[in-house]
FINURO-291230 format. One record per residue (C-alpha): x, y, z; residue in one letter. Coordinates in Angstrom, 3 decimals. Each point is the difference from the previous one (the first is absolute). Example, Ala and Ser with C-alpha at 12.3 -4.5 7.8 and 13.67 -1.06 7.14 Angstrom:
// FINURO-291230
PT px py pz residuo
PT 12.300 -4.500 7.800 a
PT 1.370 3.440 -0.660 s
***
This chain:
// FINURO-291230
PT px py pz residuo
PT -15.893 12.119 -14.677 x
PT 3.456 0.965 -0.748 x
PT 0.706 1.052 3.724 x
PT -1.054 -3.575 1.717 x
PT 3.428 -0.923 0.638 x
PT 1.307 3.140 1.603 x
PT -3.254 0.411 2.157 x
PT 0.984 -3.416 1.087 x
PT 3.320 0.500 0.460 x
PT -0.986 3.447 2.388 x
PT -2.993 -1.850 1.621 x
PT 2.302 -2.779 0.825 x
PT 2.582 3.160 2.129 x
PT -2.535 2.174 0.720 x
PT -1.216 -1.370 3.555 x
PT 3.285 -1.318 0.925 x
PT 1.621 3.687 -0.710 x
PT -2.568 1.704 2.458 x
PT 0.289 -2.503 2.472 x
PT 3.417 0.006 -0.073 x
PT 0.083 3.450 2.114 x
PT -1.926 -1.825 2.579 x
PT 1.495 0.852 3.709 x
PT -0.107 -3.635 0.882 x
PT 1.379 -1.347 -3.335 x
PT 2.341 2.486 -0.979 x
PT 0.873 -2.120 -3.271 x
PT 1.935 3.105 -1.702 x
PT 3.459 -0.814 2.225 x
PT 0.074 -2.730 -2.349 x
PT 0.375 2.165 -3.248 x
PT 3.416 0.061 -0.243 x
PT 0.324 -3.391 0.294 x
PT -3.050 -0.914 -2.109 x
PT 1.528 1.741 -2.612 x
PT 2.472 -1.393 -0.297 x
PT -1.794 -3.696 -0.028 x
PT -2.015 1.537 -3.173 x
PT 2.866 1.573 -1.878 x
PT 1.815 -3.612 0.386 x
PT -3.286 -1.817 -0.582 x
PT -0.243 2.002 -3.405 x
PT 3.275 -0.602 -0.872 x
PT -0.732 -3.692 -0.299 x
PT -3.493 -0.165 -0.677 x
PT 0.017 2.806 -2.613 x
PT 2.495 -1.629 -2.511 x
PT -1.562 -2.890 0.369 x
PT -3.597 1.675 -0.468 x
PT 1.837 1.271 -3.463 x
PT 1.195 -3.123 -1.091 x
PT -3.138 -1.354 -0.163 x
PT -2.122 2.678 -1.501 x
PT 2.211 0.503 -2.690 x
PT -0.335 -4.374 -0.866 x
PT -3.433 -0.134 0.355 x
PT 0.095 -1.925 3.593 x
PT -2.329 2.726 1.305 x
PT -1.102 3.099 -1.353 x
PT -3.007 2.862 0.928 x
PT -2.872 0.780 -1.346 x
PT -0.214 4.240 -1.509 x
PT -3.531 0.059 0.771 x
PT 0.834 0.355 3.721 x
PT 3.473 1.738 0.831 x
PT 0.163 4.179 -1.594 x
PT 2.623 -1.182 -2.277 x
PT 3.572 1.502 1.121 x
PT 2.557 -2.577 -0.253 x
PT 3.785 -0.353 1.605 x
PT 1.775 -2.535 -1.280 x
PT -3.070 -1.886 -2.212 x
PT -1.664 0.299 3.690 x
PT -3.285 1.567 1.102 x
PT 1.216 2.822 2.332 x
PT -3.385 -1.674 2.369 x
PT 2.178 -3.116 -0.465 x
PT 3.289 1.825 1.796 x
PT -2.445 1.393 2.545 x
PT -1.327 -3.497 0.457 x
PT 3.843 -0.541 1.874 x
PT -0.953 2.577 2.424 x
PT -3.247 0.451 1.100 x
PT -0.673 -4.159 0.272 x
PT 3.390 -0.147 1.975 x
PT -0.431 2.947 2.232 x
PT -3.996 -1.118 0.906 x
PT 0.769 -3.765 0.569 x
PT 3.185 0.670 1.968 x
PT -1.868 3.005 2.070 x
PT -3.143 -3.205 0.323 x
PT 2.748 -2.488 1.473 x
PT 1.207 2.728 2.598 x
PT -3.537 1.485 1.274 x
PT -0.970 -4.166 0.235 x
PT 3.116 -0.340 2.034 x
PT -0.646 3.327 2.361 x
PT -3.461 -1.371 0.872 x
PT 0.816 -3.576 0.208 x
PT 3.432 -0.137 1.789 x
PT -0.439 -3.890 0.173 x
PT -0.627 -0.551 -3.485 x
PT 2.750 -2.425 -0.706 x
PT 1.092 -3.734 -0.701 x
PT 1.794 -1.650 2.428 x
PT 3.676 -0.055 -2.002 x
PT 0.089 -4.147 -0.444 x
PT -3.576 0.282 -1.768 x
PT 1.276 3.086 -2.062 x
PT 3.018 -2.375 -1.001 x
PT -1.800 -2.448 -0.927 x
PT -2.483 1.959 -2.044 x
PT 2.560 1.913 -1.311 x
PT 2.180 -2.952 -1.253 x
PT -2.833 -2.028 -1.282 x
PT -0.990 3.677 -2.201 x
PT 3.638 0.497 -1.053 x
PT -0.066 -4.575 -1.114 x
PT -2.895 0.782 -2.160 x
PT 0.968 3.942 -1.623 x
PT 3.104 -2.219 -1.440 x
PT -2.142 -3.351 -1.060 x
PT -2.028 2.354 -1.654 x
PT 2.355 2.077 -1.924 x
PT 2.225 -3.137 -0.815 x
PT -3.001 -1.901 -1.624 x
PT -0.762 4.091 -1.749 x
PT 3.438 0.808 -1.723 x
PT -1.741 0.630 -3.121 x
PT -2.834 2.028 1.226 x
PT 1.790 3.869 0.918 x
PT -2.625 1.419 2.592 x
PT -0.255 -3.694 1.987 x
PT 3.748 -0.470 0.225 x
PT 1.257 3.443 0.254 x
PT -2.330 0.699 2.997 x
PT 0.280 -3.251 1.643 x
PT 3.454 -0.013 -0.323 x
PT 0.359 3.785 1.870 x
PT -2.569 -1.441 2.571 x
PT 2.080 -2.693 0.797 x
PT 3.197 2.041 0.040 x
PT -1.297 2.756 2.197 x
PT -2.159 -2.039 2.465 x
PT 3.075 -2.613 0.556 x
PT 1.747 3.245 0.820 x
PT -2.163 1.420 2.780 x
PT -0.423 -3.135 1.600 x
PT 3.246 0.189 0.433 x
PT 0.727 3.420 1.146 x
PT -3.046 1.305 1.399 x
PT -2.544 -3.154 1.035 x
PT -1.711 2.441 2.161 x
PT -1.544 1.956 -3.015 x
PT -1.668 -2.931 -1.371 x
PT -1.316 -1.065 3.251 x
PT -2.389 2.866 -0.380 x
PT 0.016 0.472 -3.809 x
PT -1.272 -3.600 -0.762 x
PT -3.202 1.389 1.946 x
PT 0.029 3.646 -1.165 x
PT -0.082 -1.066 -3.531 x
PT -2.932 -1.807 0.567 x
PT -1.789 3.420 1.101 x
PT 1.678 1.322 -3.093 x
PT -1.658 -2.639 -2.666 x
PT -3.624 1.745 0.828 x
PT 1.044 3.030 -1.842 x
PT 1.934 -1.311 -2.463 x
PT -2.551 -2.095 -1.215 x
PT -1.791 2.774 -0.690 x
PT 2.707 2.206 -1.368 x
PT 1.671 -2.578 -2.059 x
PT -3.344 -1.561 -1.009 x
PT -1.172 3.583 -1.759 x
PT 3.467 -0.174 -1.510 x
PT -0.760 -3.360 -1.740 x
PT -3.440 0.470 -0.683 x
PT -2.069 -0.325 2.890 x
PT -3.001 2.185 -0.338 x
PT 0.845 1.472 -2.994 x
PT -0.193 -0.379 -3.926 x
PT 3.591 -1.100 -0.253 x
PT 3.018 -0.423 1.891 x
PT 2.472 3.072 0.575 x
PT 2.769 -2.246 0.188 x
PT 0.298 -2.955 -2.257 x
PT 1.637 -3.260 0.288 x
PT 1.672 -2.189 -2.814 x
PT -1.175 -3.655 1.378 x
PT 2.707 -1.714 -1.700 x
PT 2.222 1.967 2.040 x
PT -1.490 -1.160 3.514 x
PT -1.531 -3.278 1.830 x
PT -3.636 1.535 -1.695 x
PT -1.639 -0.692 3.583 x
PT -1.896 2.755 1.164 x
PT -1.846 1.162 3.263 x
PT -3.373 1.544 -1.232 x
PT 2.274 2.253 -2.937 x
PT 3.234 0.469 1.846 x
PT 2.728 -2.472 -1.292 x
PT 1.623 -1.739 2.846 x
PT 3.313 1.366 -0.770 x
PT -1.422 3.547 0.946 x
PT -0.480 -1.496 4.178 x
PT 3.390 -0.470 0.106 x
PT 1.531 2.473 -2.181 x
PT -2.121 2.405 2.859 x
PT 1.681 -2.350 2.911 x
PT 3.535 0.463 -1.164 x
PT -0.210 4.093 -0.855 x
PT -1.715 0.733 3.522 x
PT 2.498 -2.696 1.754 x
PT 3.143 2.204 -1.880 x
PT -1.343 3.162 1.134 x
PT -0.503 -0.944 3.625 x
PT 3.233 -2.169 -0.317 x
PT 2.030 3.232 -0.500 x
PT -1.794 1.912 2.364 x
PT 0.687 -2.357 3.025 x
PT 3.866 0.360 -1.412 x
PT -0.491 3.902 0.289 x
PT -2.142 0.032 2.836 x
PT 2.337 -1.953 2.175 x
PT -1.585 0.968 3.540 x
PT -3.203 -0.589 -0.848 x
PT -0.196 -3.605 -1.340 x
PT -2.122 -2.557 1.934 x
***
């Protein structure tokens, strides 16, 4: 089933692209900007997706991708950085549109935030020597010390969109690592991570998926200056 990753990858966009023309939602104003958040989203996380491919921290299975390759990369794998981008970020907005009031009061956002951002770096201290774990904590921390700081008011509503957001990506993410398949499309060197997994998905992935949505949106709300709240 050589295509399973790139039907996954258009599934994944597919509803979020129509809906996106909706008169109420109008989510296509934010293309310029959301662009933008995935071209500098790629330019970290793609590098870093090469690094590890190429040493063995992660690598995908040819039974399920059609085979072209840019840069020892599936090209599903580069599509991957804009279809689960563009439907999460479109999921956080249409949440947002309908519930106005879904938000954190800023102290508990703070506090949820800071106690987060106190375990990303315990957990990448203790995991120098495993790449994925400290590499990924290590952004995580970086990047959610950072809006905190500068824009609180995205994760007072993030830190409950992303919950919404976990539904499908357990079920995206789990197909990738061998949920209700033969194998996994994407696997994982254990010596490289904490080896803790939810159902097949290794921990790492949660937050690796909290930090690229978080960027995109992050850079959005920069771009987007009148409309962050």
């Amino acid at each position: 089933m050589t295509y399973l990753y790139l039907l996954l990858n258009l599934g994944s966009l597919s509803v979020p692209f129509i809906f996106s023309f909706h008169p109420k939602l109008k989510f296509y104003k934010y293309w310029k900007s959301l662009g933008i958040g995935i071209l500098v989203s790629m330019l970290i996380f793609i590098p870093w997706d090469v690094f590890f491919t190429i040493h063995g921290i992660w690598g995908f299975n040819p039974n399920y991708y059609l085979g072209a390759k840019l840069f020892n990369l599936p090209i599903e794998e580069w599509l991957f950085f804009i279809c689960i981008p563009y439907a999460c970020v479109f999921t956080h907005y249409a949440l947002l549109h309908y519930f106005p009031n879904l938000k954190l009061s800023r102290s508990i956002t703070k506090l949820i935030s800071y106690t987060l951002i106190l375990c990303f770096f315990i957990i990448s201290i203790y995991n120098y020597d495993k790449w994925y774990t400290f590499v990924n904590f290590t952004l995580a921390t970086i990047l959610t010390l950072i809006v905190v700081n500068k824009k609180p008011e995205l994760l007072q509503s993030y830190l409950l969109t992303f919950l919404v957001m976990l539904i499908p990506f357990f079920i995206v993410n789990g197909i990738l690592t061998g949920s209700f398949i033969e194998n996994e499309v994407v696997w994982y060197n254990n010596a490289e991570n904490l080896n803790i997994r939810l159902f097949t998905i290794p921990i790492e992935d949660a937050v690796y998926a909290f930090t690229l949505i978080l960027l995109n949106l992050f850079i959005i709300q920069s771009i987007e200056k009148p409309k962050s709240n």
